[in-house]
N, C-alpha and C positions, 0 to 999 in steps of 0.2 A: 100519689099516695097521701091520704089523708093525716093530718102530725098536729099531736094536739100534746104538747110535750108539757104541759102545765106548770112553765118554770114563774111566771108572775105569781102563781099563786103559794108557789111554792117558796117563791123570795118573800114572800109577804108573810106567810106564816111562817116562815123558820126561826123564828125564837121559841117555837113551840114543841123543837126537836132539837136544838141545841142546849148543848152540858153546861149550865150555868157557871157552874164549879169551874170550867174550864180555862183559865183568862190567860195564865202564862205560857209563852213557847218555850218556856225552859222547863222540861219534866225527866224523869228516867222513869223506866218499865214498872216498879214497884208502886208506883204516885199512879200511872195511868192505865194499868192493866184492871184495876178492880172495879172501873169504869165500864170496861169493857166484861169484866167476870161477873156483872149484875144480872147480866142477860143468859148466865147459863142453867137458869133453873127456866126458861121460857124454851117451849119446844120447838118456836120457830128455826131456836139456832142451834146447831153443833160444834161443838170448841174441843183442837185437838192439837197436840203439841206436834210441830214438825220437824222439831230438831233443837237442839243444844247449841248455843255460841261456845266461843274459847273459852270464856269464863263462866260456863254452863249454866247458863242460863237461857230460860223455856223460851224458844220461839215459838208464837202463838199461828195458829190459825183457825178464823172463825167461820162458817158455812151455813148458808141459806137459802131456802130454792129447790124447787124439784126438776126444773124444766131440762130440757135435752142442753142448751147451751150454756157449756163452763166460762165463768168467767174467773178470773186470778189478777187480785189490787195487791198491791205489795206498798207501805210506806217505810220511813225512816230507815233503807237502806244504804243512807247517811245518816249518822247518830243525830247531826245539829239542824238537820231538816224536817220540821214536827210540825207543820201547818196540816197536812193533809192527814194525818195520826187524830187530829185534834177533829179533826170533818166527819174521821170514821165511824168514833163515838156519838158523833149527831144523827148518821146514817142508820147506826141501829136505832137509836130512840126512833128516827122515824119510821122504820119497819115493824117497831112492836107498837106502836103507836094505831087507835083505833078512831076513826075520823073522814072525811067529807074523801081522802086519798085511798079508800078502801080498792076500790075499785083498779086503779093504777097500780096499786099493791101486789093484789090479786093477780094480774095481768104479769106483774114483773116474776113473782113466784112459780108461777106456772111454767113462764117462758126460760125459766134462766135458772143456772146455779151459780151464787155469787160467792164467791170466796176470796176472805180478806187476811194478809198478814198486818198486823196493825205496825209492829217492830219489829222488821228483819236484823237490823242491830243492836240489839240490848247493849249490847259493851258500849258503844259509840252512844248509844242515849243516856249511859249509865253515869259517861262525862262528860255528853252533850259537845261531842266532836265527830269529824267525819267521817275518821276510820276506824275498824275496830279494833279490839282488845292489841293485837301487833299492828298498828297503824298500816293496815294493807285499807285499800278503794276496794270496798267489794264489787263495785261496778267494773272492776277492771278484770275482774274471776271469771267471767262466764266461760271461758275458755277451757282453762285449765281444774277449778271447780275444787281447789284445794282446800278451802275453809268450810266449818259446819256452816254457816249461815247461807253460803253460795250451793251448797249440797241443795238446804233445805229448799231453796228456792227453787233448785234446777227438778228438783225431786215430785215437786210439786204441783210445778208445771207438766211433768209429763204423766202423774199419776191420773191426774184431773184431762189430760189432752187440751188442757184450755183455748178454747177458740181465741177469747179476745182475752189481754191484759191493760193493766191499767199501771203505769208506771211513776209513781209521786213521790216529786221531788222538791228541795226549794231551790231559788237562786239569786244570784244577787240582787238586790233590791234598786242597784245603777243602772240595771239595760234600760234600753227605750227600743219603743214602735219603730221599725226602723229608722229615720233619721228626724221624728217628729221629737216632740218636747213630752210626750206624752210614756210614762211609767209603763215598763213591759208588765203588769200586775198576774196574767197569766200567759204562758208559752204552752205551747204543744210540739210537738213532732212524732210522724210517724217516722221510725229510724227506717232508714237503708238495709239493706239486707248484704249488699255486696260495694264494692267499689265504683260499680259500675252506676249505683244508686238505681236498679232496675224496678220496675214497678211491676210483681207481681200482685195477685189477686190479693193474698193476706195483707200485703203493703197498703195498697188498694182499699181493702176494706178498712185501713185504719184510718186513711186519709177521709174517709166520707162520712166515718165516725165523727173524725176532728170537724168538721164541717159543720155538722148539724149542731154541735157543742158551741161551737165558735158564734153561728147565727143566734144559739138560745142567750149566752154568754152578752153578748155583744148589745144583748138589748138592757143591761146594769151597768156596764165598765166598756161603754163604746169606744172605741179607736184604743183600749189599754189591752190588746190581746195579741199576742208576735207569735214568732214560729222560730224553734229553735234550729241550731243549722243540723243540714244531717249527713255531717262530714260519717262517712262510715268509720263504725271503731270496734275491729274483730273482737274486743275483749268485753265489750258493754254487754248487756243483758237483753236492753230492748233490741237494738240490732239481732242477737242472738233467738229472739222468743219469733222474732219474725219471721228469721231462717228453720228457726225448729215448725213453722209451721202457727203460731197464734200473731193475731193483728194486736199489736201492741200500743198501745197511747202514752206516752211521753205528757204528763201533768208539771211543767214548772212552775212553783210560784215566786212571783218577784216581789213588789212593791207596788204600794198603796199609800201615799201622802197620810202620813199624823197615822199609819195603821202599824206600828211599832212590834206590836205583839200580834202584828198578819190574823187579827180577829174577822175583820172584812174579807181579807182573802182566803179564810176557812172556810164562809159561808158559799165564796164564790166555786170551791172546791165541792163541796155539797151541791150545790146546783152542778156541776159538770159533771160530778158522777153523775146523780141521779138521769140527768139528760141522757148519757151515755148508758147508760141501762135502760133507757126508753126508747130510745136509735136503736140498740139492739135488740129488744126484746121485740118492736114492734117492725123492725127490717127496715125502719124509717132511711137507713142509712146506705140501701140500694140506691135509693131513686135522688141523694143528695151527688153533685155536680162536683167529680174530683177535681174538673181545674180550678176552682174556686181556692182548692186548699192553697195550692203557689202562690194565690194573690194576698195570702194574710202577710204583711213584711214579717221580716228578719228583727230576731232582736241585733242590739246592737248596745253597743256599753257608754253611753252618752249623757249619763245624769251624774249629778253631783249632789248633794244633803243642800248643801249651799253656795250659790254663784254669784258673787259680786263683779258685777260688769263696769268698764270705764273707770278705774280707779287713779286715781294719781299718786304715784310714789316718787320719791328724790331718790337720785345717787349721784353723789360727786357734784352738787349743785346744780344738775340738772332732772328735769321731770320729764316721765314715760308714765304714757296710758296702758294700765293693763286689769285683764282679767284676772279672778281670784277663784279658784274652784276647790271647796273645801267641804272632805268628809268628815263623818262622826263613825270611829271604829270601834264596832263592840267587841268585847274583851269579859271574857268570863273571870267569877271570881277564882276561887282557889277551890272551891269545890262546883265550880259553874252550873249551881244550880242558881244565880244570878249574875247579871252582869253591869259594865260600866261603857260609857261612850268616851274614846280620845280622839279631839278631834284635832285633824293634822291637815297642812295646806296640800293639796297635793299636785297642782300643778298651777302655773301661773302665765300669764303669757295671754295670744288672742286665744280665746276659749268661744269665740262667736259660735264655732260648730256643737257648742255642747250647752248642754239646758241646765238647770238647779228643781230638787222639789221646791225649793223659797229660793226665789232672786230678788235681788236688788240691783239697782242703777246707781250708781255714786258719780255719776258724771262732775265735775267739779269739785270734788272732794280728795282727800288728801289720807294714805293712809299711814300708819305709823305703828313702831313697837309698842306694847303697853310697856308700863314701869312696876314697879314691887313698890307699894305702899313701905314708908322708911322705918316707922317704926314697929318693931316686933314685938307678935302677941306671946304670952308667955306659953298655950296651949290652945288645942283648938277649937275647946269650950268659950273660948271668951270671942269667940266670933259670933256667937248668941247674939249678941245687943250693937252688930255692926251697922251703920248704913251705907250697904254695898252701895248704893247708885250714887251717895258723896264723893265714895272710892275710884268708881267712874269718871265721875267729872273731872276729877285730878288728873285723869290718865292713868291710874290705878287696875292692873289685869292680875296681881298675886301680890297674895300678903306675905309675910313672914313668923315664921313660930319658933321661940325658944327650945320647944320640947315637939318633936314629930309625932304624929302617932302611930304607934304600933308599925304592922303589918300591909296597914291597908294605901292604895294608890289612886283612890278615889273619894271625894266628898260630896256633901247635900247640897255643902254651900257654895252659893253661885258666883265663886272663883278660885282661882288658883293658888296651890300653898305651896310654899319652898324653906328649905330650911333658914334659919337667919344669919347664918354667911354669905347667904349669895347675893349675886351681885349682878346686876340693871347692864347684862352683855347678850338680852335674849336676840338672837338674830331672829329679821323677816324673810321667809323663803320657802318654797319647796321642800316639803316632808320636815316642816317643822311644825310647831306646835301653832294652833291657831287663833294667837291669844294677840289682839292690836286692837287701835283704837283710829275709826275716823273720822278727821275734821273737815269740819263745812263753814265758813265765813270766821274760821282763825277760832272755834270751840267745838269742842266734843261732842259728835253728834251720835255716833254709836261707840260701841263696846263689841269685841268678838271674844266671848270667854269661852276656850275649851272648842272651838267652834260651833259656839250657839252667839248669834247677835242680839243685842239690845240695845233698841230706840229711847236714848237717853232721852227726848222729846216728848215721844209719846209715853213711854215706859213699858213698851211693848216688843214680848219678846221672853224664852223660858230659859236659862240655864238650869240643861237637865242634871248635871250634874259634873262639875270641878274636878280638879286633878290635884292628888298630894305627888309635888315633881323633885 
């Protein structure tokens, strides 16, 4: 069967359908819904409320398409997962969008009715956390279908009889390909329907779906595409939409080196859809080779933000070679519609099995506690006119302040504050803070502040941002 799925050209022009506007993953419903409410005076679309959260607020659904097959996307059914929220909006620009894709348009309209929840958890987006307004998983409802949100979904799915779904999710940004060095950046799975992990036809048809995505996929972000596992779990949704009868696709997104705000991996969302709307629309996804799907590996949870390999540390007069594997944990503000990075060691030891996005070799080097620069600023405006990389050379990882500020637990400036009591007892280890300094030929050759490194050499290297500790 002939497959002419036009994702080159579609990766090529997709600035031309992406929300400008759009840059941050941290939104709630009222910032991203008007995005989507731009398109309700266009007749393509139909926009209908399908239910009420705890904190009653509209769940959206948007509908387009006449064709005989239902299709049902659902995002943000975890609040703090908005990559694919953020794709959906580029999805309509490019449906009302009039262009060289007329034709593919045409074709997808006829063939399919697509319908999208953009935010099945408002609560959970509202504070950009996982679960809603009473910290329940809604992924974990499908069962028993106690909350409005899991109603509206389940409700939705059987009004529509939806053949296929489309399930998007994020995930952590540490899996890997299975045991390669390479960022799990997008996952798939068609869920299990039973324990048994049997492979009926709807199963089936999801798997050949993922196929043809995976092959379009695969030619942007080759070797960064896993399969998540598909331990059966009676309570999930997609297991559930499988058994209710619709081939359901499992979307995770992971990570993307230096892609912080998952802006690359929205667009690579936008290609997967779209692909997957052309596999079905055009039956592309009969004639693709289900055992192909088994051979995409497994994620697997193998990256680190940062690996330093071969390090030399002392205790008790003697030195041990070890690895250093150290993340950056983001941490919402107090209204998390922003956040901060603490980065903390988190394991130490041989780490040969596991990779870093940024690694380093420090073979012959030597690492060490940083110290508190001794004398104390009076506030934390006078660190204006410091020169951190002087601070550095000294061995310098946090200053000290007369006066704390405020409320807040994070700073611009690229190092560490503590109050000026404290005192040069910072231990190195395991789930501590990631703040040391390493020598190479008896002088300071880097800096680890906050767990960002800097090459006192070259001067290369960002401290995104400091910790008030």
């Amino acid at each position: 069967m002939a497959q002419n799925f036009n994702s080159q050209k579609l990766y090529d022009m997709y600035d031309n359908y992406k929300e400008s506007e759009i840059f941050n993953k941290r939104f709630n419903q009222d910032w991203i819904v008007p995005y989507f409410k731009k398109f309700e005076n266009n007749s393509l679309f139909r926009f209908r409320e399908i239910g009420r959260s705890l904190e009653n607020r509209e769940i959206l659904m948007i509908s387009f398409g006449t064709g005989p097959v239902n299709i049902l996307a659902w995002s943000q059914m975890h609040g703090d997962e908005s990559t694919a929220t953020m794709a959906l909006v580029d999805i309509l620009n490019f449906f009302s969008a009039d262009d060289e894709f007329n034709e593919m348009r045409t074709e997808l309209l006829q063939k399919l009715t697509i319908n999208l929840i953009p935010i099945l958890n408002p609560d959970g987006a509202e504070k950009f956390t996982r679960r809603n307004a009473l910290n329940i998983d809604l992924n974990r409802d499908a069962q028993r279908l106690q909350f409005p949100e899991s109603k509206a979904l389940k409700s939705a799915r059987d009004s529509l009889n939806a053949d296929f779904g489309f399930n998007l999710h994020d995930q952590s940004t540490r899996y890997t390909v299975g045991y390669s060095y390479k960022s799990a950046t997008i996952s798939f799975l068609a869920p299990a329907y039973n324990y048994e992990k049997e492979i009926n036809d709807v199963r089936a048809n999801t798997m050949k779906v993922i196929v043809n995505i995976h092959d379009e996929l695969s030619r942007f972000i080759p070797g960064h595409i896993a399969r998540y596992d598909d331990e059966f779990e009676p309570r999930a949704f997609g297991d559930n939409f499988v058994k209710w009868g619709t081939s359901s696709v499992l979307i995770e997104s992971g990570g993307w080196k230096n892609n912080y705000e998952k802006q690359f991996i929205r667009k690579m969302n936008f290609l997967a859809l779209l692909t997957g709307f052309q596999s079905i629309a055009g039956g592309y996804y009969t004639a693709a080779d289900i055992n192909r799907y088994s051979s995409i590996p497994e994620n697997k949870q193998r990256l680190f933000d940062l690996l330093l390999r071969n390090a030399s540390v002392e205790y008790a007069g003697n030195k041990y070679i070890i690895d250093i594997g150290i993340n950056q944990h983001e941490t919402g503000t107090k209204d998390n519609r922003d956040d901060y990075l603490i980065g903390t060691i988190d394991d130490m030891g041989d780490l040969s099995t596991f990779y870093g996005y940024d690694e380093f070799n420090l073979e012959g080097m030597t690492v060490a506690p940083g110290k508190i620069f001794e004398k104390p600023f009076d506030n934390i405006n006078e660190l204006e006119n410091v020169d951190f990389f002087s601070l550095y050379k000294d061995g310098c990882t946090y200053v000290k302040l007369l006066n704390m500020p405020g409320e807040s637990r994070s700073t611009t400036f690229p190092i560490d504050i503590v109050n000026h009591n404290a005192e040069d007892d910072f231990e190195f280890g395991e789930n501590r803070a990631a703040n040391f300094v390493v020598y190479q030929g008896g002088k300071i050759r880097f800096v680890v502040i906050n767990g960002f490194m800097v090459d006192l050499e070259s001067h290369k290297g960002d401290v995104i941002n400091g910790m008030i500790r």
